[in-house]
SENULUM-748843 format. One record per residue: x, y, z of N, C-alpha, C, O, CB in turn. Coordinates in steps of 0.2 Angstrom, whole numbers, plus 2048, in hexadecimal, padded with zeros to 3 digits. Atoms other than C-alpha are relative to their C-alpha. Last residue first. Glycine has a CB too. Example, Ala and Ser with C-alpha at 12.3 -4.5 7.8 and 13.67 -1.06 7.14 Angstrom:
2
7FC7FA7FF8447FB8247FC8058037FF80B8048028027F9 8047FA80083E7EA8278048068008098058037FB800806 
//
This chain:
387
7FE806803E37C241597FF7FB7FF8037F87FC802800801 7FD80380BE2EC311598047FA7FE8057F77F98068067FC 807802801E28C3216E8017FF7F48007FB7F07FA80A804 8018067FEE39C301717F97FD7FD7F87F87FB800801808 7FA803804E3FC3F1697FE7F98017FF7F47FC80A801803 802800808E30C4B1708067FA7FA8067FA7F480180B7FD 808801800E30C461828007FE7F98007F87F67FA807803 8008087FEE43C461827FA7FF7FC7FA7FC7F78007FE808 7FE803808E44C591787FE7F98027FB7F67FD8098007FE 805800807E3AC5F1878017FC7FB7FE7F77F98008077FC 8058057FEE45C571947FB8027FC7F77FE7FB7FF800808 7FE807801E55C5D18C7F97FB8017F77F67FE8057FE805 7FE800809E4EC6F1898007F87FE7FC7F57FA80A8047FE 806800802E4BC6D19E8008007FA7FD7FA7F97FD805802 8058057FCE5CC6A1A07F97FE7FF7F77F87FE7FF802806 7FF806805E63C751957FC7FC8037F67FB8018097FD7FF 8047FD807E59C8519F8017F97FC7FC7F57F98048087FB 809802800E60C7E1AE7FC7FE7FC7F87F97FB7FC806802 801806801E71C7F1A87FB7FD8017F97F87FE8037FD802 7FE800806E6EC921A68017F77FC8017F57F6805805800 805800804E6AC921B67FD7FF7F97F77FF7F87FE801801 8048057FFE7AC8C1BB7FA7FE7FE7F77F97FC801800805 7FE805803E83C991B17FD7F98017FB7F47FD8077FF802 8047FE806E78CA61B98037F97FB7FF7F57F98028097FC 8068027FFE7DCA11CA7FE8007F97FA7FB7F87FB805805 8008057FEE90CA31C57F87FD8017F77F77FF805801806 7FF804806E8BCB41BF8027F87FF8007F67FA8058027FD 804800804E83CBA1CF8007FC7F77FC7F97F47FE806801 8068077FFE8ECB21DB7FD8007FA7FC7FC7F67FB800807 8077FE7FDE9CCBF1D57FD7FC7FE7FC7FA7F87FE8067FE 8047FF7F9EAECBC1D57FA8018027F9801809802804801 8018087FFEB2CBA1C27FF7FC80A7FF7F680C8077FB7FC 7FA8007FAEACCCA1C08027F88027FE7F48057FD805807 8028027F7E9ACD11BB8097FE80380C8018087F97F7800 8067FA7FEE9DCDA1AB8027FD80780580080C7F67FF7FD 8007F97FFEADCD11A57FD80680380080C8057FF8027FD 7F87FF7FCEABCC11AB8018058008018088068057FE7FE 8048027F8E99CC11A38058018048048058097FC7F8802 8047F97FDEA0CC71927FE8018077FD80780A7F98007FD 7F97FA800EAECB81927FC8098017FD80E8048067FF7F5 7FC8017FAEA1CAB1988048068008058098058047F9800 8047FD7FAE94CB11898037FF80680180380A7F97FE801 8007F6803EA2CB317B7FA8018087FB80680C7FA8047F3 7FB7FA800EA8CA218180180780180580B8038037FF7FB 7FE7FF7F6E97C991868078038008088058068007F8805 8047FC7FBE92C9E1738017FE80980180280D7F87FD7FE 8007FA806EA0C9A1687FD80480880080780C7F97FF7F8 7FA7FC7FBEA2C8917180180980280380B8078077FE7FD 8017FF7F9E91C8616D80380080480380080A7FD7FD801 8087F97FEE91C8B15C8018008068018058097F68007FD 7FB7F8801EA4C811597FA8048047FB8088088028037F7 7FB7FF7F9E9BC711638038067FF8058098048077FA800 8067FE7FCE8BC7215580580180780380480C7F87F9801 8007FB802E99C711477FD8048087FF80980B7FB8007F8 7FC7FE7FBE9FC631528008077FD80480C7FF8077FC800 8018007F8E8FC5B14E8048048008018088048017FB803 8057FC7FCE8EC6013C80080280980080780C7FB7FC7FF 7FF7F9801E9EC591387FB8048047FC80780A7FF8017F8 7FC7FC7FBE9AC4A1428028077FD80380B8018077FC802 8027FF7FDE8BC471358048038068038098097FD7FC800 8057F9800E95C4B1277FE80180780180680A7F88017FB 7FC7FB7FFEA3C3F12C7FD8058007FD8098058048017FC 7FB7FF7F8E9AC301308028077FF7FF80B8048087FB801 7FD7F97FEE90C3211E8008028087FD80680B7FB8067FD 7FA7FC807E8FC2211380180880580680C8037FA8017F4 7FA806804E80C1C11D8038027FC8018057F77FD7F87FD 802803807E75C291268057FA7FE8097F88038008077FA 7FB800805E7CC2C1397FB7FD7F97F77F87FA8077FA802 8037FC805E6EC2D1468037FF7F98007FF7F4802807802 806802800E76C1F1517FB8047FB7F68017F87FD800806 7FD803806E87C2914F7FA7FA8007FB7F67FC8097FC801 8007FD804E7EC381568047F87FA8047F77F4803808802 8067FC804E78C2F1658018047F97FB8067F67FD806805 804806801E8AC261687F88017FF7F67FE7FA8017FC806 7FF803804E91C371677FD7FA7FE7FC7F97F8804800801 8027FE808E85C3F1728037FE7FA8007FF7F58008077FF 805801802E86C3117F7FD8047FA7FA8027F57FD801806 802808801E99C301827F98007FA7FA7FF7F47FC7FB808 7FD801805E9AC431837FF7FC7FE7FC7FC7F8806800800 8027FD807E8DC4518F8038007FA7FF7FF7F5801806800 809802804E8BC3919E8018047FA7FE8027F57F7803805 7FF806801E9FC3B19F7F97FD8007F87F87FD8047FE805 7FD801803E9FC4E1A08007F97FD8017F97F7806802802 8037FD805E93C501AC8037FF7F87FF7FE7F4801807803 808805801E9BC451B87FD8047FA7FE8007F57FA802809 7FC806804EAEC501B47F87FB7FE7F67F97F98077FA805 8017FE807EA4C5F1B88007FB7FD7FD7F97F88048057FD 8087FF802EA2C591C87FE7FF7FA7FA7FB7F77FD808801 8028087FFEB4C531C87F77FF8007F47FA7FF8047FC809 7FC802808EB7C671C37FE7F68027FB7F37FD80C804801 8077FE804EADC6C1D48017FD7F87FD7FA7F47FE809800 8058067FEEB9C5F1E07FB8057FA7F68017F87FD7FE80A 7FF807802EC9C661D77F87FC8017F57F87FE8067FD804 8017FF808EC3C7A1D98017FA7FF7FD7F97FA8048047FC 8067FC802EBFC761EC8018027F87FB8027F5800806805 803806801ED1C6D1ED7F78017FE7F57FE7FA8017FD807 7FF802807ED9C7D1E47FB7F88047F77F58008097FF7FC 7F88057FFED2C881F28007FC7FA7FB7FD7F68017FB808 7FA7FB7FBEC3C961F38087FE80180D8028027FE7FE808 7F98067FEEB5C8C1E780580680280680B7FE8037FB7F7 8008007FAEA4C961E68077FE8048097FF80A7FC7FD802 8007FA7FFEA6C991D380080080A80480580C7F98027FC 7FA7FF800EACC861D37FF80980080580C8008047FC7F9 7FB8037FAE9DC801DB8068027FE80A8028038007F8801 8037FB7FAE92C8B1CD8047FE80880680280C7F57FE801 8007F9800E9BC811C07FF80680580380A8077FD8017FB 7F87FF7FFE9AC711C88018087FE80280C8028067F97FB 8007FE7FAE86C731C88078028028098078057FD7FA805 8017FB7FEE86C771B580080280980180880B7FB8007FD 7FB7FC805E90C681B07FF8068058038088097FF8017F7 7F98037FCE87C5C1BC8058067FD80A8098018047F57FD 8017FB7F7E75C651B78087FD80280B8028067F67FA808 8017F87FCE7BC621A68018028058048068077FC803800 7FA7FE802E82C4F1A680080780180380A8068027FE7F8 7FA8027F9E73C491B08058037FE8078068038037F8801 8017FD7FAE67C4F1A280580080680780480A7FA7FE803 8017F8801E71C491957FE80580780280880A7FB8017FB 7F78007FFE73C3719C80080880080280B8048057FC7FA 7FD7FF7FAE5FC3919D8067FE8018067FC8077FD7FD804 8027FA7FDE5FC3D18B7FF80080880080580A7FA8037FD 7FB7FA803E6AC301837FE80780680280A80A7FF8027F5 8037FD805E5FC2118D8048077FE8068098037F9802802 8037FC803E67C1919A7FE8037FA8038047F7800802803 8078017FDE6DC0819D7FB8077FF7F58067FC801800809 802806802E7CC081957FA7FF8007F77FD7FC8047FA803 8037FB808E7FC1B1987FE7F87FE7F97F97FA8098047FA 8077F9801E7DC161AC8018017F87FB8047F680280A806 8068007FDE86C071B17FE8048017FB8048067FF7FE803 8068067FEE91C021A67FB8008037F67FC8038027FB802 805800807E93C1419D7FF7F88037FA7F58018058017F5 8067FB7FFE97C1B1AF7FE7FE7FA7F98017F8801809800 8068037F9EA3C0B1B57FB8057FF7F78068048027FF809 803804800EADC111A47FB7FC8037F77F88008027FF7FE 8057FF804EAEC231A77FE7F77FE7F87F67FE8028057F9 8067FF7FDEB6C211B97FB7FE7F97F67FA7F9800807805 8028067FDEC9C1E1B57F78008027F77FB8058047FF808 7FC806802ECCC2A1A67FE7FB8047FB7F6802807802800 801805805EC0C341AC8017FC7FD7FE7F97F97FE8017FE 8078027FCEC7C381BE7FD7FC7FC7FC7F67FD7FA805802 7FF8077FCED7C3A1B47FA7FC8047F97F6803805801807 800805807ECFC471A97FF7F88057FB7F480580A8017F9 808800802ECAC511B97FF7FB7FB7FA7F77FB7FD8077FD 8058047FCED9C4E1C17FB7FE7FF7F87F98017FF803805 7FD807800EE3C541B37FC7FC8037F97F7801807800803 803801806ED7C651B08037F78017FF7F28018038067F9 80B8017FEEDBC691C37FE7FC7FA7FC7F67FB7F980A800 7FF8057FBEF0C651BF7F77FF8007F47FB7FD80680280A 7FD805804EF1C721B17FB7FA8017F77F87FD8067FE802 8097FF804EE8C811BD8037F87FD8007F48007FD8087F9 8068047FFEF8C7C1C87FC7FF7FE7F97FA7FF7FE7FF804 800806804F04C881BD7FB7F88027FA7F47FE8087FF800 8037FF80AEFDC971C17FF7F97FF7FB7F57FE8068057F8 7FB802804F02C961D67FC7FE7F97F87FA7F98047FA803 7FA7FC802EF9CA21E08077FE7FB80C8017F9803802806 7FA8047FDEE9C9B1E08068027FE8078037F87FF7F77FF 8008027FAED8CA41E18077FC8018097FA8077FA7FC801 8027F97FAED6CB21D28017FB8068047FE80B7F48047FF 7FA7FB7FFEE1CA31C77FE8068058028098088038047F9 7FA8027FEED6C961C98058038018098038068037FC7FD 8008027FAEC6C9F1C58067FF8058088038097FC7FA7FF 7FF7F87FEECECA61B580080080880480380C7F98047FE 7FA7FD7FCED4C931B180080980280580C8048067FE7F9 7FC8017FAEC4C8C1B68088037FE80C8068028017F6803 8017FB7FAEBAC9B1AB8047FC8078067FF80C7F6801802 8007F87FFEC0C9819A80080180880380680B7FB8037FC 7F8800802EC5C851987FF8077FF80480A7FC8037FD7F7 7FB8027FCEB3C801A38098037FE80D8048028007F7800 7FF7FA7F9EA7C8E19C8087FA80180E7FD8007F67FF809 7FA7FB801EA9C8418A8018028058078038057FF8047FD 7FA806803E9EC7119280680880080A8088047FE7FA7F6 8008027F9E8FC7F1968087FF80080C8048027FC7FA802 8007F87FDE8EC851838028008078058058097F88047FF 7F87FD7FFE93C7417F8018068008068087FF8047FE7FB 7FB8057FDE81C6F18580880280180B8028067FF7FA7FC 8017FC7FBE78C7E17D8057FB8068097FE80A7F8802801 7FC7F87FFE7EC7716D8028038058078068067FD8057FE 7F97FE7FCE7CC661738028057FF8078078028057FD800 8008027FBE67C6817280880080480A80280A7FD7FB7FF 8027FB7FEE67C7116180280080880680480A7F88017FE 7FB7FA7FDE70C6315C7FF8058038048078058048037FE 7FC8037FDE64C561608038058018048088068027FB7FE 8027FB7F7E55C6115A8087FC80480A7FF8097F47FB805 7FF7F7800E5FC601497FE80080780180380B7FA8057FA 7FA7FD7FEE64C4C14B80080780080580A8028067FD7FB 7FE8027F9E50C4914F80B80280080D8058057FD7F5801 8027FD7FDE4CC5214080180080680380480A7FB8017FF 7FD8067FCE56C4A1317FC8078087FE80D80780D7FD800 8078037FFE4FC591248027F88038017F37FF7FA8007F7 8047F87FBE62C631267F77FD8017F47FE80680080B7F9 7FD8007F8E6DC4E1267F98098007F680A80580D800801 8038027FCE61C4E1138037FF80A7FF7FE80E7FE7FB7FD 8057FC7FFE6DC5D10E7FB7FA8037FA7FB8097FD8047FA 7FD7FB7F8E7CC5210D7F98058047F980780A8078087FD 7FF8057FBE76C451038008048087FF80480D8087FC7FF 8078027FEE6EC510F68017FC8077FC7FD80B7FC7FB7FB 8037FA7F8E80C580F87FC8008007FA803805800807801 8057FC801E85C470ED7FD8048057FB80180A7FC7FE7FD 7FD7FA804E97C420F17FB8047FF7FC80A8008047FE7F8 8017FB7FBE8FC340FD8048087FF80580D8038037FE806 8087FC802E89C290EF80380780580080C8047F87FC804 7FD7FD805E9AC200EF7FC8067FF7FE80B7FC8007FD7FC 8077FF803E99C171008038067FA8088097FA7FA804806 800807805EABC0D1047F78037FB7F58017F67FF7F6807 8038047FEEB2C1D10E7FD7FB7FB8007FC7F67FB803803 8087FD803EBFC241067FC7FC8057FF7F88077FD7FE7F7 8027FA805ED3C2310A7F98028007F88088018017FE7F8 801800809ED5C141167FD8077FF7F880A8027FB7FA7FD 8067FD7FFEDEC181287FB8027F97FB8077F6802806805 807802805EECC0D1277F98028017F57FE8038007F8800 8078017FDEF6C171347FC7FC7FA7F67FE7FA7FC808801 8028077FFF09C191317FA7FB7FE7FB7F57FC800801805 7FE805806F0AC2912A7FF7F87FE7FE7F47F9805800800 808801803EFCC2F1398057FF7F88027FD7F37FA809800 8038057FFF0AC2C1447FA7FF7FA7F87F97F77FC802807 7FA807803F15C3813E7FD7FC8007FF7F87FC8067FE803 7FF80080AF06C4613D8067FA8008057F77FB8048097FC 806800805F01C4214E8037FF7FA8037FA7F67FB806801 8018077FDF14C431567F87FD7FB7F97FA7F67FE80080A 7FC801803F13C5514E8047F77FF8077F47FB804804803 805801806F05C581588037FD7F98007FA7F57FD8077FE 805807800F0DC541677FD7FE7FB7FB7F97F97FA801805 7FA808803F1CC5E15F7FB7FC8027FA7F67FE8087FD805 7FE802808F10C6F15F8047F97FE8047F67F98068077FD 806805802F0BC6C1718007FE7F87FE7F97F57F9804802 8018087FEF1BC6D1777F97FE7FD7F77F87FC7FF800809 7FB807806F1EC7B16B7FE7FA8027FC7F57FF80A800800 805800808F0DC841708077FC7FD8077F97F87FD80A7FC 804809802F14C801837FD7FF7FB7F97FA7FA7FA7FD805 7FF8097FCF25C891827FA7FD8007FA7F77FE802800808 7FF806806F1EC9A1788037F78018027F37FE8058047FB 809801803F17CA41888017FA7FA7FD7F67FA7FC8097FB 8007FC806F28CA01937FB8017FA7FB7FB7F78067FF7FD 8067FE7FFF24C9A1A37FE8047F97F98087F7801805806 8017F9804F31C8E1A17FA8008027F67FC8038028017F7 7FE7FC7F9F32C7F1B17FF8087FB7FC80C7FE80B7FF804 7FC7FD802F27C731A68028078067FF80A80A7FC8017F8 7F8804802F23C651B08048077FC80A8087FD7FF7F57F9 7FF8017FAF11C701B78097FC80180D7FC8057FA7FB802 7FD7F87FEF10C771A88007FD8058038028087FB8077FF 7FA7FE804F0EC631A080280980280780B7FF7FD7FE7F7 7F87FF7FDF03C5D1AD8048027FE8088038028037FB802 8027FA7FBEF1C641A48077FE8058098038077F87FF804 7FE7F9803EF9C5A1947FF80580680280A8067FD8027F9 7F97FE801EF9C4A19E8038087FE80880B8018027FB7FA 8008007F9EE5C4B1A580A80280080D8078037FC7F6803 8027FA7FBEE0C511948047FE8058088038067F8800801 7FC7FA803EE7C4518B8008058038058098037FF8027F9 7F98027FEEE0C371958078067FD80C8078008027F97FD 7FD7FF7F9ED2C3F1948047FF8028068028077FD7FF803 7FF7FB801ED1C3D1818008028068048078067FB8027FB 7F5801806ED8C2A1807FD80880380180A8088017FE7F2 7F98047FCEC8C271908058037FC8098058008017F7800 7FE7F87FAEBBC331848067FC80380B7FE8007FA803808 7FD7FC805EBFC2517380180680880680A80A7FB8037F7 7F9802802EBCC181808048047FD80A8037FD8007FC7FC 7FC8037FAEABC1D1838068008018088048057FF7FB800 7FF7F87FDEA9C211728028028088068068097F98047FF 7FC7FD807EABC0F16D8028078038078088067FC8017F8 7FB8027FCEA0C0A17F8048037FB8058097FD8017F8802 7FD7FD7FBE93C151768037FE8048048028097FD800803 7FF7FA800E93C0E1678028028058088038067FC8037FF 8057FC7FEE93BFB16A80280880180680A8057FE7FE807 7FE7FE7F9E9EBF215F7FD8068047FD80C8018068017FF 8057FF7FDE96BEC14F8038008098027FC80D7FA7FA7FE 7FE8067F9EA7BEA1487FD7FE8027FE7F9804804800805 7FD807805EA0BF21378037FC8058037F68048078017F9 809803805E95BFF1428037F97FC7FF7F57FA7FB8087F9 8058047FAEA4C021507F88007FC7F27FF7FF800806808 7FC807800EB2C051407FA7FE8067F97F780680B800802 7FE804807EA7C141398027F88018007F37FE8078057FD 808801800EA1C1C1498037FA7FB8047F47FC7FA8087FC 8028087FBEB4C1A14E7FB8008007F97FD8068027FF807 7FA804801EBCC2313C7FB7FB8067FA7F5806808805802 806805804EAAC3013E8037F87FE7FF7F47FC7FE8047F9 8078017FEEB1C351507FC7FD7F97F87F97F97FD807804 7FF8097FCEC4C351477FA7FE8037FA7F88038077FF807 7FD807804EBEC401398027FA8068007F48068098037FC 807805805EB3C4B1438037FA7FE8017F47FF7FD8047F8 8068047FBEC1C5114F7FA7FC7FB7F97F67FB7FC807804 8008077FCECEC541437FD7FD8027FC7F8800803800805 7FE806806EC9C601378017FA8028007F57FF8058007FB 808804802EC2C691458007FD7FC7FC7F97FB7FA8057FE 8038037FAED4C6B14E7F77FD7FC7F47F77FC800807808 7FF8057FFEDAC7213F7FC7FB8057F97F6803805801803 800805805ECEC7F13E8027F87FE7FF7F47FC8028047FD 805802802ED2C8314E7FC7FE7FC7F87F97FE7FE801801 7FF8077F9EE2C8514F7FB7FE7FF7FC7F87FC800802809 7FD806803EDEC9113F8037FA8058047F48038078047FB 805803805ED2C9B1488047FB7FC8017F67FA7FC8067FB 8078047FCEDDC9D1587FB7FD7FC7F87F97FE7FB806805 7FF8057FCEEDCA214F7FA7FA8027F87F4802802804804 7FE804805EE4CB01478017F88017FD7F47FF8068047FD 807804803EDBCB51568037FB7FA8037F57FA7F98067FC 8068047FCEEBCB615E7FA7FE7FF7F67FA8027FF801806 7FE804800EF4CBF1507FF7F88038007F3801803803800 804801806EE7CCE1538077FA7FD8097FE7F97FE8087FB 808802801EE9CD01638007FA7FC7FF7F47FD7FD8047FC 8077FB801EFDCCF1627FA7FD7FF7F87F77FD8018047F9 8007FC7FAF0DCC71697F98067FE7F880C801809804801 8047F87FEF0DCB815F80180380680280080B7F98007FF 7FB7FB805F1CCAB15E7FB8068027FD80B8058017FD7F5 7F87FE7FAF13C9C16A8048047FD8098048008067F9801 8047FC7F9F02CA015D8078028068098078087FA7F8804 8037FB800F0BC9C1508028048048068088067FB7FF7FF 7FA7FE802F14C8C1537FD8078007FE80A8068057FD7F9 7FC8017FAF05C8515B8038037FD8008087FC8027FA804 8047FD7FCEFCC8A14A8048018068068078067FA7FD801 7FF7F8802F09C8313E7FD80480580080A8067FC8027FA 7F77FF800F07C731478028068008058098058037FE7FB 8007FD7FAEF3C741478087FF8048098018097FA7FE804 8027F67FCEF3C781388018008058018068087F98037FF 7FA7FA803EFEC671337FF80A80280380F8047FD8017F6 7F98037FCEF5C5B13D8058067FF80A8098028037F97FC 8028027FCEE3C5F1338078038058088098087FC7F97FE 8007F9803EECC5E1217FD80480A80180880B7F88017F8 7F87FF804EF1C4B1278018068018068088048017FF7F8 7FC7FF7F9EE1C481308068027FD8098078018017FA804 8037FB7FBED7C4E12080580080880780580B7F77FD801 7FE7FA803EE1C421177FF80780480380B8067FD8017FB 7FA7FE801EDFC3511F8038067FE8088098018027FE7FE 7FE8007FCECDC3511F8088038038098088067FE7FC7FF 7FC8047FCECAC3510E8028018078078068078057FF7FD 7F87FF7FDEC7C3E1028027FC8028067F87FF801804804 7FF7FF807EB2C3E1008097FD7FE80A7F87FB7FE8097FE 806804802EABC3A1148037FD7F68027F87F47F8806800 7FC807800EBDC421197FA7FC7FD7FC7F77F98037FD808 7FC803805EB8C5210F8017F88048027F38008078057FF 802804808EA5C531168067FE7FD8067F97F97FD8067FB 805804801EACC531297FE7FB7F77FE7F67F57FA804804 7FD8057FDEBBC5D1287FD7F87FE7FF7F37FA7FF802808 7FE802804EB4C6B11F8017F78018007F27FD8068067FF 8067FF808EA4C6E1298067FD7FC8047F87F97FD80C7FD 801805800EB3C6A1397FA7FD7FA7F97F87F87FF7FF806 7FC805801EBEC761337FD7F88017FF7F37FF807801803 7FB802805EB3C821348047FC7FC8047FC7F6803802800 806803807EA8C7E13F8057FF7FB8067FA7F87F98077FD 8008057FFEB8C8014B7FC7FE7FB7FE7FA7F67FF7FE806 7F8800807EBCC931458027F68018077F47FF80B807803 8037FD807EACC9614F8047FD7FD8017FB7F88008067FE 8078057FFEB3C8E15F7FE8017FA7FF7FC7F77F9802806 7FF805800EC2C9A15B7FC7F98017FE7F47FF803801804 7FC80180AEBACA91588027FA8007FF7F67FC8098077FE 809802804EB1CA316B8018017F97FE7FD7F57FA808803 802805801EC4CA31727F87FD7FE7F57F87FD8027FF804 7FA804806ECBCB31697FC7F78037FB7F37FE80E802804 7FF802808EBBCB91718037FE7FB8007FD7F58018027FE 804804802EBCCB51817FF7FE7F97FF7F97F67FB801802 8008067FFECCCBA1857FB7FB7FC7FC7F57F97FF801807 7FD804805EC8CCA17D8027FA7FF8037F87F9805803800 8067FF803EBACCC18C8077FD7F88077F77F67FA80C800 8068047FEEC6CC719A7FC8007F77FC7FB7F47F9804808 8037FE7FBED4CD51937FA7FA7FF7F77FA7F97FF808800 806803803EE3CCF18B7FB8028067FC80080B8007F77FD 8027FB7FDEF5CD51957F87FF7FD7F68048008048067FF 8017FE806F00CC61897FA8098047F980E8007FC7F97FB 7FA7FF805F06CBE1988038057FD8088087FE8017FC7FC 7FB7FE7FDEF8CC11A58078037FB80A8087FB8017FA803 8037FB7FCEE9CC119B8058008048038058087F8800803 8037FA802EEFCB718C7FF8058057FF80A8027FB7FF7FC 7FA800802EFACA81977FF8087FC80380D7FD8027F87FC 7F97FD7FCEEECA81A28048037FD8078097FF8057FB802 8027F87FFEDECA519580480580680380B8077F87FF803 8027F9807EE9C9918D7FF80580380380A8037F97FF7FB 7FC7F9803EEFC9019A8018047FD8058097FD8028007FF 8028007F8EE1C8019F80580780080380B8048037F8806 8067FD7FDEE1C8118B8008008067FE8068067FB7FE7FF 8017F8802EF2C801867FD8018047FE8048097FD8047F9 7F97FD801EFBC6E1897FE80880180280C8038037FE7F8 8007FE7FBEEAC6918880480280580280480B7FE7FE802 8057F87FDEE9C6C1767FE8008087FB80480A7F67FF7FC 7FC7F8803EF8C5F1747FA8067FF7FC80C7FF8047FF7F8 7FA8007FEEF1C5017D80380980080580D8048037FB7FC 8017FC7FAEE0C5417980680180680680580B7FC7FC804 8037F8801EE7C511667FC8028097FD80880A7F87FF7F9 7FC7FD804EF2C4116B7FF80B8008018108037FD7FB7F8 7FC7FF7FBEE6C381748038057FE80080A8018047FC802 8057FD7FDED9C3816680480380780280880A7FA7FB802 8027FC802EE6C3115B7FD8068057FF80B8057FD7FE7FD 7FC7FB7FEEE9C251688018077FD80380C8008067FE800 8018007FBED7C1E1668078048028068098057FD7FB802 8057F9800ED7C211558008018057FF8088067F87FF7FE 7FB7FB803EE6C141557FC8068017FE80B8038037FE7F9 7FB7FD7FEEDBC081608068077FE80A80A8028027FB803 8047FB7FCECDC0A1538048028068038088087F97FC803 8007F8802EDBC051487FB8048047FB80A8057FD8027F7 7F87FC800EE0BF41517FD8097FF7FC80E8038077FD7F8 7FF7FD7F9ECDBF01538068048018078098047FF7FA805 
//
């Protein structure tokens, strides 16, 4: 239990120091840096992409390697990266940046989600409270790092990619410490026959199909509230603070939402509830005039957020073959890069055309959660009815 809590500041750690950026990013490039909406999107949708990446690698090496290691290598890029990135003054230096951040970042993520599949099947500790637990460390990072431009008085582009570069830098010292063992204990799981039955596994394919379009929603929030926020409130540095509130919410709230609703319900009516909540807050923050009106749509979102994450990790580590935590989270967070990919390049196009002022794109976002919705309630019939 000690190491699942160490995974658990781990987890802190990395939202800690990517949220340092994100509620600022798309500020910091379209004001700072002069980046236009549509480029915006794209350095961050290249980036969603440049997550598979590292999470395809991520996933199969810690299965083989080792864990540790991967976090190790993992810590490092995205060290180098924050340093980078806070030094560039060009395009094409800011994709660069952006795909190697993220690469990092995807070597991470799988490894500690297959690290606390892994220790909550030998402890027999309930998945979904585990993951549960793992969102609380990752919202708490979230909620601190969205105060950190708000304490910092510099405005200066490269000040919070160092701050965030030492959070990470903390990670990597920590992680000398960590008794986090080398290999997994299965041996078999070197052979890529292993790997290829996870593509004929049918219920985890329609599964991801389902959160692709899911974290296609889930992306709109780190692109369009900080554009939103800034066309309506005259001080930059508050966007932070909204993201804080929102974590904070789920930091105290998510576990009276997995005792008495993910406990109780079924993976796919958590789902459904999580979209329409995501997709309605979105359309309420398109209408949103003041920062309290952007706080109460973002605590929307937050509901949405907290039937979803929980529930698709804890469904995907119920799928899990034996001997391969890591692949399958690989996969998964492969299915989080495509579907960041895609609500980045389609959020940052739609801004452009239409304007982040106009009802009609804001409507479209919502029905576009519609669409998941319904998808969800097909897939149910058919997931349920097989098993």
């Amino acid at each position: 239990m000690k190491l699942l809590k160490f995974l658990y500041l781990l987890t802190f750690l990395v939202h800690l120091g990517d949220h340092i950026i994100i509620p600022l990013l798309p500020i910091l490039l379209t004001i700072n840096k002069n980046l236009a909406f549509s480029q915006v999107g794209f350095i961050l949708g290249l980036g969603a992409l440049a997550f598979q990446i590292g999470s395809l690698s991520g996933g199969f090496l810690s299965d083989i390697i080792g864990r540790k290691i991967i976090l190790f290598i993992g810590g490092a890029i995205e060290i180098f990266s924050l340093v980078g990135y806070g030094l560039s003054n060009s395009y094409i230096l800011f994709i660069i940046f952006e795909v190697l951040l993220n690469i990092g970042g995807g070597l991470i993520s799988p490894t500690i989600k297959a690290g606390i599949s892994s220790i909550a099947q030998t402890t027999n500790t309930d998945e979904t409270k585990a993951f549960s637990k793992r969102g609380v460390a990752a919202h708490l990072g979230v909620a601190i790092g969205g105060l950190i431009p708000i304490i910092v008085i510099s405005n200066h582009f490269p000040t919070f990619f160092i701050i965030a570069a030492c959070v990470y830098a903390v990670f990597f010292l920590l992680l000398i410490f960590v008794p986090i063992k080398g290999k997994t204990k299965h041996k078999h799981i070197s052979n890529n026959k292993n790997y290829l039955r996870i593509l004929h596994d049918k219920p985890f394919i329609i599964f991801s199909i389902i959160t692709l379009f899911i974290w296609a929603i889930y992306a709109q929030l780190n692109l369009l509230l900080p554009l939103r926020a800034a066309y309506i409130l005259k001080n930059k540095k508050t966007i932070g603070s909204i993201f804080s509130i929102m974590s904070l919410s789920i930091v105290l709230l998510q576990t009276l939402i997995t005792k008495l609703f993910l406990r109780k319900f079924n993976t796919y009516t958590s789902l459904c509830i999580g979209t329409i909540s995501m997709g309605l807050a979105l359309f309420l923050m398109g209408l949103s005039n003041s920062y309290i009106f952007l706080v109460g749509s973002t605590i929307v979102f937050a509901i949405g957020v907290m039937f979803n994450t929980p529930s698709i990790d804890s469904e995907i580590s119920k799928m899990v073959k034996e001997g391969l935590d890591g692949t399958y989270y690989s996969i998964s967070n492969i299915i989080f890069g495509v579907g960041s990919a895609l609500g980045n390049f389609m959020g940052g196009q739609l801004v452009s055309i239409y304007g982040i002022d106009n009802f009609t794109f804001w409507l479209f976002i919502f029905l576009f959660s519609l669409f998941i919705f319904l998808l969800i309630i097909i897939s149910k019939k058919y997931m349920l009815r097989n098993i």
